[in-house]
C-alpha positions as a Markdown table, in Angstrom:
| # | Residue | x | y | z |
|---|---|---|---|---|
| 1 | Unk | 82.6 | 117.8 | 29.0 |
| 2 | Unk | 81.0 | 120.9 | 27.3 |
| 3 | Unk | 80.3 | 124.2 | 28.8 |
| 4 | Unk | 76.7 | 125.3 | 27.0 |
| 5 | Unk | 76.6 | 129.4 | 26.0 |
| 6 | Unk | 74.5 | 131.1 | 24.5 |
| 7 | Unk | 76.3 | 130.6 | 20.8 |
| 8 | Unk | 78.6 | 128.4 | 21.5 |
| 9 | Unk | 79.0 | 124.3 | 22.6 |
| 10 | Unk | 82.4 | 125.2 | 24.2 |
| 11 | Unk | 84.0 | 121.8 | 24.5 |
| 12 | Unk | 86.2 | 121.5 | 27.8 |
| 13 | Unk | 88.4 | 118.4 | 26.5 |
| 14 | Unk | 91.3 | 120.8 | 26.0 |
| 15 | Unk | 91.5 | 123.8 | 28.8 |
| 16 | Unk | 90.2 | 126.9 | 27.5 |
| 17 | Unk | 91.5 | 130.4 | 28.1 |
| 18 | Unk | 89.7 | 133.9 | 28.9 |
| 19 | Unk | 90.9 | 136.8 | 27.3 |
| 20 | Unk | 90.4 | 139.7 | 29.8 |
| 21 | Unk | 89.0 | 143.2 | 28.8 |
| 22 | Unk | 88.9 | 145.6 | 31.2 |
| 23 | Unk | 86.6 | 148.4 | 30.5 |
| 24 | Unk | 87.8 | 150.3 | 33.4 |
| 25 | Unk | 89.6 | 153.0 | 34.5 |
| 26 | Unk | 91.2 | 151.7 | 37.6 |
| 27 | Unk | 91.3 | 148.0 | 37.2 |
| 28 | Unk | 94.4 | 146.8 | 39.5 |
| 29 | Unk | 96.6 | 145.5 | 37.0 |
| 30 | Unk | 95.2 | 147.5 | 33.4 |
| 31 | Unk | 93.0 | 149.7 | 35.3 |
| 32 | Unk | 92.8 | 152.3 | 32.0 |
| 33 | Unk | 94.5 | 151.1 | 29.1 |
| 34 | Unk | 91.5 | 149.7 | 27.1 |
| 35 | Unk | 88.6 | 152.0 | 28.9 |
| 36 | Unk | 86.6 | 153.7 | 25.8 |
| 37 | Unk | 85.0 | 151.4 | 23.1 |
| 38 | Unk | 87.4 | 151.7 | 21.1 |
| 39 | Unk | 90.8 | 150.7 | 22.8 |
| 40 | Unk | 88.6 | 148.2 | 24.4 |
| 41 | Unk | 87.9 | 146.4 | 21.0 |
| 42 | Unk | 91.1 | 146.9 | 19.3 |
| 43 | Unk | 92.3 | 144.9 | 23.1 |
| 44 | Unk | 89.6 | 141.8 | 22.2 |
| 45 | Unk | 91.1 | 141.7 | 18.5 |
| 46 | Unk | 94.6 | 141.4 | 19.7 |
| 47 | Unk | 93.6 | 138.9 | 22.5 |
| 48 | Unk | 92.1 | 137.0 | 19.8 |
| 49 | Unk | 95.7 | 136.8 | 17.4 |
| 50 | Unk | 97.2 | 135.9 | 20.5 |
| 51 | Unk | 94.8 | 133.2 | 20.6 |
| 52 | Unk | 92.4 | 133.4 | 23.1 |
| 53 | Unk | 88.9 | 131.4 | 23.3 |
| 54 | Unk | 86.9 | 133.4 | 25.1 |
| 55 | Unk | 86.5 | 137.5 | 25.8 |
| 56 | Unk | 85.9 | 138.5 | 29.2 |
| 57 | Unk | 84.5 | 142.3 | 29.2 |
| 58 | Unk | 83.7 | 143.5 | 32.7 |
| 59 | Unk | 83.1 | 147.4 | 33.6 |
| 60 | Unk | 83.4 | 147.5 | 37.1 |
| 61 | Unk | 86.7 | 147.1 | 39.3 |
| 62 | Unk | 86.5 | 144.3 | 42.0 |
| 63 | Unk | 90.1 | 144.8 | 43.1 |
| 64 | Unk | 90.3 | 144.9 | 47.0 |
| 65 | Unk | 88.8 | 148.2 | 48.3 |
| 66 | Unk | 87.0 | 149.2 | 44.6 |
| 67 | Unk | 84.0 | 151.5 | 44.9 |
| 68 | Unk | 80.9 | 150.0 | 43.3 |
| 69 | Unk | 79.7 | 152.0 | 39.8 |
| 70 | Unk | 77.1 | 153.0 | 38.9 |
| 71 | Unk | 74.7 | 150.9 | 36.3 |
| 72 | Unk | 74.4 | 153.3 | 33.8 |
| 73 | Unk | 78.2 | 153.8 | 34.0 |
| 74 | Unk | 78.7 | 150.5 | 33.4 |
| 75 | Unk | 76.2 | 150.0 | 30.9 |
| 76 | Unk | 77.6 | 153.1 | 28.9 |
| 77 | Unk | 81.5 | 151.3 | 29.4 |
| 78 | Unk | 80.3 | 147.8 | 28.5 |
| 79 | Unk | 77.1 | 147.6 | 26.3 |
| 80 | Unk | 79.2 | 149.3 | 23.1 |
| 81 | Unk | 82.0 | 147.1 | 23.4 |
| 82 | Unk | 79.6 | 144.1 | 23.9 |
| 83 | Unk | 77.9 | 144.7 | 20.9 |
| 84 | Unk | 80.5 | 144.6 | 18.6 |
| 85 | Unk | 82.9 | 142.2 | 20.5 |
| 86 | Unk | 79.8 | 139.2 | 19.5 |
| 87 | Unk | 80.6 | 139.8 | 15.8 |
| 88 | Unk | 84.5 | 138.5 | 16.4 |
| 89 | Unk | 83.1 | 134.7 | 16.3 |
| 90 | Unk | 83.9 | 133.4 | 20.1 |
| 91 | Unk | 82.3 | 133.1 | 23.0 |
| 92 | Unk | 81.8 | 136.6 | 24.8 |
| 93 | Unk | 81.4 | 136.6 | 28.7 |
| 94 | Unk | 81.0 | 139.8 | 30.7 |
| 95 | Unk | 82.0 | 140.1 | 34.0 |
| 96 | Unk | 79.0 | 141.5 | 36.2 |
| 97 | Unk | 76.9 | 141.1 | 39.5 |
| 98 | Unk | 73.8 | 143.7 | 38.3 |
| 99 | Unk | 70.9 | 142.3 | 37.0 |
| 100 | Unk | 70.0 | 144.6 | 34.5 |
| 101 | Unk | 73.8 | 144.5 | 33.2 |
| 102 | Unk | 73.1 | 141.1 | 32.8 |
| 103 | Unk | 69.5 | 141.3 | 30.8 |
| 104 | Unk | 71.2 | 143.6 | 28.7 |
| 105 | Unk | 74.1 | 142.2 | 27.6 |
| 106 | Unk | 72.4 | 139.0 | 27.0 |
| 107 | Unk | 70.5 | 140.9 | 24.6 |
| 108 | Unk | 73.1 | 142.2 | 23.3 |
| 109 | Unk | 74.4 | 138.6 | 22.1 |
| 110 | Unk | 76.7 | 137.8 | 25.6 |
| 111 | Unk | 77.3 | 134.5 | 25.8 |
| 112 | Unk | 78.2 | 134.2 | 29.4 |
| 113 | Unk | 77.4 | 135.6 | 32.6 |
| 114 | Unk | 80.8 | 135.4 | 34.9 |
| 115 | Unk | 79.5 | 137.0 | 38.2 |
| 116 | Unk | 81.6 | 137.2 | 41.8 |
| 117 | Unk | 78.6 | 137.9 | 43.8 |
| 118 | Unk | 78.0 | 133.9 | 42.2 |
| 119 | Unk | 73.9 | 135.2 | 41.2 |
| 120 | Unk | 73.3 | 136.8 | 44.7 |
| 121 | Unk | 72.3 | 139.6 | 43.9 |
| 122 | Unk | 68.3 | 140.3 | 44.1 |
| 123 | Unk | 66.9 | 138.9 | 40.4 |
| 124 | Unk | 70.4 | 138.1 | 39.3 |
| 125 | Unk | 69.6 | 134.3 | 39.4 |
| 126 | Unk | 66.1 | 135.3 | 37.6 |
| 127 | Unk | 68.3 | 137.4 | 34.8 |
| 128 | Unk | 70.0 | 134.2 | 34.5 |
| 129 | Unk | 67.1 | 131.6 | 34.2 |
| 130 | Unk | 65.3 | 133.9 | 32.2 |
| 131 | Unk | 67.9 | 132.6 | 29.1 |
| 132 | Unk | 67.7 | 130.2 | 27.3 |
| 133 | Unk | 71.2 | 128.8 | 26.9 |
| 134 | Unk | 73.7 | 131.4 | 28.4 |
| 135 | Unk | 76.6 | 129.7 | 30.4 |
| 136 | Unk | 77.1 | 131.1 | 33.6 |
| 137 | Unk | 80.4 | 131.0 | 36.0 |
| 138 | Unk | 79.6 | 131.4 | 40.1 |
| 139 | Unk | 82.6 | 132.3 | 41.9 |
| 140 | Unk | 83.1 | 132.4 | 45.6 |
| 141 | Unk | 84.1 | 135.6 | 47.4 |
| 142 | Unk | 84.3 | 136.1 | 51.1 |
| 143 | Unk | 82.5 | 139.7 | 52.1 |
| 144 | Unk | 82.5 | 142.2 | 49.4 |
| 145 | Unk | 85.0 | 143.9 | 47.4 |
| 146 | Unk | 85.0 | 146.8 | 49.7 |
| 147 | Unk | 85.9 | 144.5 | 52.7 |
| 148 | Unk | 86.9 | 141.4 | 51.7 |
| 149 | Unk | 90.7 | 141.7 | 52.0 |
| 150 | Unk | 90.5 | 143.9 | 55.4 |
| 151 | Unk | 88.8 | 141.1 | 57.1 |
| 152 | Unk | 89.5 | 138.0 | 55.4 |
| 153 | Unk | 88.3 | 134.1 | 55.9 |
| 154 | Unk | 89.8 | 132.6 | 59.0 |
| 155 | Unk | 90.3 | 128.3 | 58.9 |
| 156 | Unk | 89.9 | 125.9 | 56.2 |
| 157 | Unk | 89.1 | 127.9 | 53.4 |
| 158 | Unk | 88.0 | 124.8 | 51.1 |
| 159 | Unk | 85.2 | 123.4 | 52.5 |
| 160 | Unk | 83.7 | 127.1 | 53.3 |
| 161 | Unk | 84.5 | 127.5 | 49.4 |
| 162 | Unk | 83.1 | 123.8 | 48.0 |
| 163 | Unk | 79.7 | 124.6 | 50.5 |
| 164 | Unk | 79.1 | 128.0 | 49.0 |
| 165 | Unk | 79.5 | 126.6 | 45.4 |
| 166 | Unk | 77.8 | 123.4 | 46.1 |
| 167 | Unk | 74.4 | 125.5 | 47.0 |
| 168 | Unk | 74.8 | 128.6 | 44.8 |
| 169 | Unk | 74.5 | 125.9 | 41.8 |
| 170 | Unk | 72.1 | 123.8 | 42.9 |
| 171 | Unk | 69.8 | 127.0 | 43.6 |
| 172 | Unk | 70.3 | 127.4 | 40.0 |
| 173 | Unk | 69.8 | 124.0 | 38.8 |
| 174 | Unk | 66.6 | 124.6 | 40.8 |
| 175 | Unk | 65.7 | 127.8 | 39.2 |
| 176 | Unk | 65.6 | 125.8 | 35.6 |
| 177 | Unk | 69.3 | 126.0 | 34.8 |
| 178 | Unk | 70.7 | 123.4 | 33.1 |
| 179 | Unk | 74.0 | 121.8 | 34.8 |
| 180 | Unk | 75.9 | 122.1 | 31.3 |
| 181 | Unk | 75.4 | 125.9 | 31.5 |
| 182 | Unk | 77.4 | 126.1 | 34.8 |
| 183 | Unk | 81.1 | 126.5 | 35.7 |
| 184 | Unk | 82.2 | 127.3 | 39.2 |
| 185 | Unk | 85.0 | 129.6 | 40.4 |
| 186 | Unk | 86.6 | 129.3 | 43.6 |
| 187 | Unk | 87.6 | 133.0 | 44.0 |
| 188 | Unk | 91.4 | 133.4 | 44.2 |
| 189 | Unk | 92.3 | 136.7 | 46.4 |
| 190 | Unk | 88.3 | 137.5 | 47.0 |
| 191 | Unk | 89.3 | 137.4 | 50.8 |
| 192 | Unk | 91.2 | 134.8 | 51.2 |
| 193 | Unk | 94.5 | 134.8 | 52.6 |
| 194 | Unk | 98.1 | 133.6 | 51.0 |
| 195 | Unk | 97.8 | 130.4 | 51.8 |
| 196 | Unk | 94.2 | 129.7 | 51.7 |
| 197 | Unk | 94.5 | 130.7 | 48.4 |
| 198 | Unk | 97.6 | 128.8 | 47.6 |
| 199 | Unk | 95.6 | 125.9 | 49.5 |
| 200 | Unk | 92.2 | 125.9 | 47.1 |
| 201 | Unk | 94.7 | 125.4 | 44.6 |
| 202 | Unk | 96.4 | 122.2 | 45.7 |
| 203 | Unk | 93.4 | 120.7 | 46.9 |
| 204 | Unk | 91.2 | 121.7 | 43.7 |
| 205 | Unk | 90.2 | 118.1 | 43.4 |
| 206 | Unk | 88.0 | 118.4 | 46.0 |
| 207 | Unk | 86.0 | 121.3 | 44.5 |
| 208 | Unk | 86.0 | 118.8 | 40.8 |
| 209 | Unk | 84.4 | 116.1 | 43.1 |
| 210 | Unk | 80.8 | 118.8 | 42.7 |
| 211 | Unk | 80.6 | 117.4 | 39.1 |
| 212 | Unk | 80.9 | 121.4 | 37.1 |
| 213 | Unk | 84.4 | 122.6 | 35.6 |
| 214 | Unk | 86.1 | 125.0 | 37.1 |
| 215 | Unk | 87.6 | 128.5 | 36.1 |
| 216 | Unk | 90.7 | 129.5 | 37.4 |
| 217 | Unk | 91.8 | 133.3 | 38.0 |
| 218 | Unk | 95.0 | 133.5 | 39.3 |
| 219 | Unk | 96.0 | 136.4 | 36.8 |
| 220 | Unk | 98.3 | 139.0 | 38.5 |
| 221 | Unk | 96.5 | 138.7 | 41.7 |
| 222 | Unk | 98.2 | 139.5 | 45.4 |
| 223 | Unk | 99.4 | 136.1 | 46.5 |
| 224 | Unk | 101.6 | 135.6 | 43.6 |
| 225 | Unk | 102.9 | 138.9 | 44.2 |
| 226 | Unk | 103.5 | 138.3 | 47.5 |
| 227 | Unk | 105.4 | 134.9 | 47.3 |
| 228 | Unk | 107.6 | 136.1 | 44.7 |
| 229 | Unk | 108.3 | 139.7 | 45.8 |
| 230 | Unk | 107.3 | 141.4 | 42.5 |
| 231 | Unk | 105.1 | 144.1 | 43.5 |
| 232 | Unk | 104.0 | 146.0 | 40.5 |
| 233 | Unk | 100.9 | 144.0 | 38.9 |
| 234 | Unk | 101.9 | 144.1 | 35.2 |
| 235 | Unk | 105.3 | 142.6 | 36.0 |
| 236 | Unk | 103.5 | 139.1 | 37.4 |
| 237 | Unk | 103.3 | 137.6 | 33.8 |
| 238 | Unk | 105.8 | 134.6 | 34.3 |
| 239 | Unk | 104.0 | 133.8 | 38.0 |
| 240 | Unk | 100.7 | 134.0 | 36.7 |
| 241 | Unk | 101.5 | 131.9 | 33.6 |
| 242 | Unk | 102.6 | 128.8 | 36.2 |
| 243 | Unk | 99.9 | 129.1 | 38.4 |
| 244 | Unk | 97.5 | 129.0 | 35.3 |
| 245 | Unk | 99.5 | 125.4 | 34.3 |
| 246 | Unk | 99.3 | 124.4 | 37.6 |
| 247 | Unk | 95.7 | 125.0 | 37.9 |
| 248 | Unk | 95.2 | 123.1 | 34.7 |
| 249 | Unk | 97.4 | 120.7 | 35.6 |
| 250 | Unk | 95.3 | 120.0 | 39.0 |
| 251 | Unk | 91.7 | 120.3 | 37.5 |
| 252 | Unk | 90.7 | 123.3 | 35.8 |
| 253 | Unk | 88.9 | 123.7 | 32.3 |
| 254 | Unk | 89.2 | 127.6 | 31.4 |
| 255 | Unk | 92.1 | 129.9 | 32.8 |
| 256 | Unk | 91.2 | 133.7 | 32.9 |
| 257 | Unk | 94.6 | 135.7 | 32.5 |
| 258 | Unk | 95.6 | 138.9 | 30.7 |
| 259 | Unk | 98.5 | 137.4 | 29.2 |
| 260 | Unk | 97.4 | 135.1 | 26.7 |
| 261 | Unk | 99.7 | 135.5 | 24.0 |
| 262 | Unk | 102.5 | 133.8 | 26.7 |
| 263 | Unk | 99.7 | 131.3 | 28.5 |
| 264 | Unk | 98.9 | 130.0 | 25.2 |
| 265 | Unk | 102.2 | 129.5 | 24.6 |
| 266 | Unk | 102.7 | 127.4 | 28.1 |
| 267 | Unk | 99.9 | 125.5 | 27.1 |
| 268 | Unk | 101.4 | 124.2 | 23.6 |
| 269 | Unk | 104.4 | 122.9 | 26.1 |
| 270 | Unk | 102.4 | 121.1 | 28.5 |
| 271 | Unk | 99.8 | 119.7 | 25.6 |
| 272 | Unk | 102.8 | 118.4 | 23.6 |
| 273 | Unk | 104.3 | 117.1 | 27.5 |
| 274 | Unk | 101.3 | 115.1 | 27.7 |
| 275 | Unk | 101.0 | 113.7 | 24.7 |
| 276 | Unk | 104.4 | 112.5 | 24.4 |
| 277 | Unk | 103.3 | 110.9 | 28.1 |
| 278 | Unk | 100.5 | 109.5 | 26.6 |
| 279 | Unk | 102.1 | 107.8 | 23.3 |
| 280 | Unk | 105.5 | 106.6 | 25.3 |
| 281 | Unk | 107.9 | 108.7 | 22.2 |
| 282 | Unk | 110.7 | 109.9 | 23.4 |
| 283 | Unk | 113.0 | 113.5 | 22.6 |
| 284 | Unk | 115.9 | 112.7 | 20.7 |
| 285 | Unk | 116.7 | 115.5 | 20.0 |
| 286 | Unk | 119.4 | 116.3 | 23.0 |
């Protein structure tokens, strides 16, 4: 399986993880460490020694309760950083809902398209179709980031979730895109509750069953918080690096985190786990 950008074949045989790169100055976790060009490139460079495999830039906060920003704010935070971010040799996605981000960036030599509002946006899906080749990821969320967590889904989150996905793709798929160019994104903490969210990722085979890979963001967010009692954001690496494994372990093809340099280390563990699975050798080194 192969996710189809606008550079880049990425093949999905091996999970893949997405370096993010806020551009922001109130990001929930990082909300103003990397938020002029420049910090934000020197960010990408060191995500990329820590060995990422793709960039995610986004310039607009969609933490619970974030104001929406204006697009020329967010084309003067992410359009710089864009621009030279494509000449660093992977795959560069940006993290938007607005069309015109979208046309421009592609423009600008963006690879992907990672939106929450999953194309809904008037002539997002047309800024999309429009491309030749740019791979796009559609994520689920519940309301709006202004709302979503003050009233949040109520039920069965899953089949709510694997619906919405099911038709947000195949209205792209009807709008030209190819299947290939799609990855789905069931939308951990956009309003969902603790267990809802801690429930789409159990039951993630269900959402494989639609035939796309999935991206998995469990980076920092609330729930893991909440379950383990660490409330300051930056302090959730070791929580967010095992729901990343366990979200790879049950499905998923590309992990989005902030701490790569440790997720790529979990990764080498459960890679070389698996392979001493598959060839039957065993440690002797105990």
């Amino acid at each position: 399986m192969n996710w189809q950008t606008s550079r880049f074949l990425i093949p999905l045989d091996q999970p893949k993880v997405m370096g993010i790169v806020n551009v922001t100055p109130d990001s929930f976790s990082d909300g103003g460490t990397h938020d002029t060009p420049g910090q934000a490139l020197a960010h990408c460079e060191q995500l990329l020694r820590e060995g990422c495999d793709i960039l995610d830039i986004g310039g607009e906060s969609t933490r619970p309760g974030s104001p929406a920003v204006p697009l020329d704010e967010e084309l003067a935070r992410v359009i710089p950083v864009v621009r030279e971010a494509v000449k660093l040799g992977v795959p560069v996605s940006v993290d938007t809902y607005k069309p015109q981000v979208m046309r421009e960036v592609l423009d600008a030599g963006a690879d992907i398209i990672n939106d929450v509002w999953a194309l809904r946006q008037p002539g997002a899906r047309e800024a999309v179709a429009a491309h030749p080749d740019c791979g796009v990821c559609l994520m689920h969320m519940h309301r709006d980031p202004q709302t979503m967590q003050s009233d949040p889904m109520s039920g069965d989150a899953l089949p709510v979730v694997r619906a919405f996905l099911a038709e947000q793709a195949a209205a792209l798929e009807a709008a030209g895109v190819a299947p290939p160019r799609i990855v789905l994104d069931p939308g951990i903490g956009f309003g969902k509750t603790l267990a809802q969210n801690f429930e789409l990722l159990r039951r993630q085979g269900e959402l494989l069953s639609l035939g796309y890979p999935l991206l998995a963001g469990w980076s920092r967010k609330g729930s893991l918080g909440s379950v383990t009692g660490i409330k300051n954001a930056v302090d959730r690496m070791v929580p967010s690096v095992a729901a990343a494994l366990l979200a790879i372990e049950w499905g998923a093809r590309v992990v989005r985190v902030h701490d790569v340099k440790e997720t790529v280390a979990a990764l080498a563990v459960w890679r070389a786990a698996r392979a001493t699975t598959t060839t039957g050798q065993e440690d002797t080194s105990r």
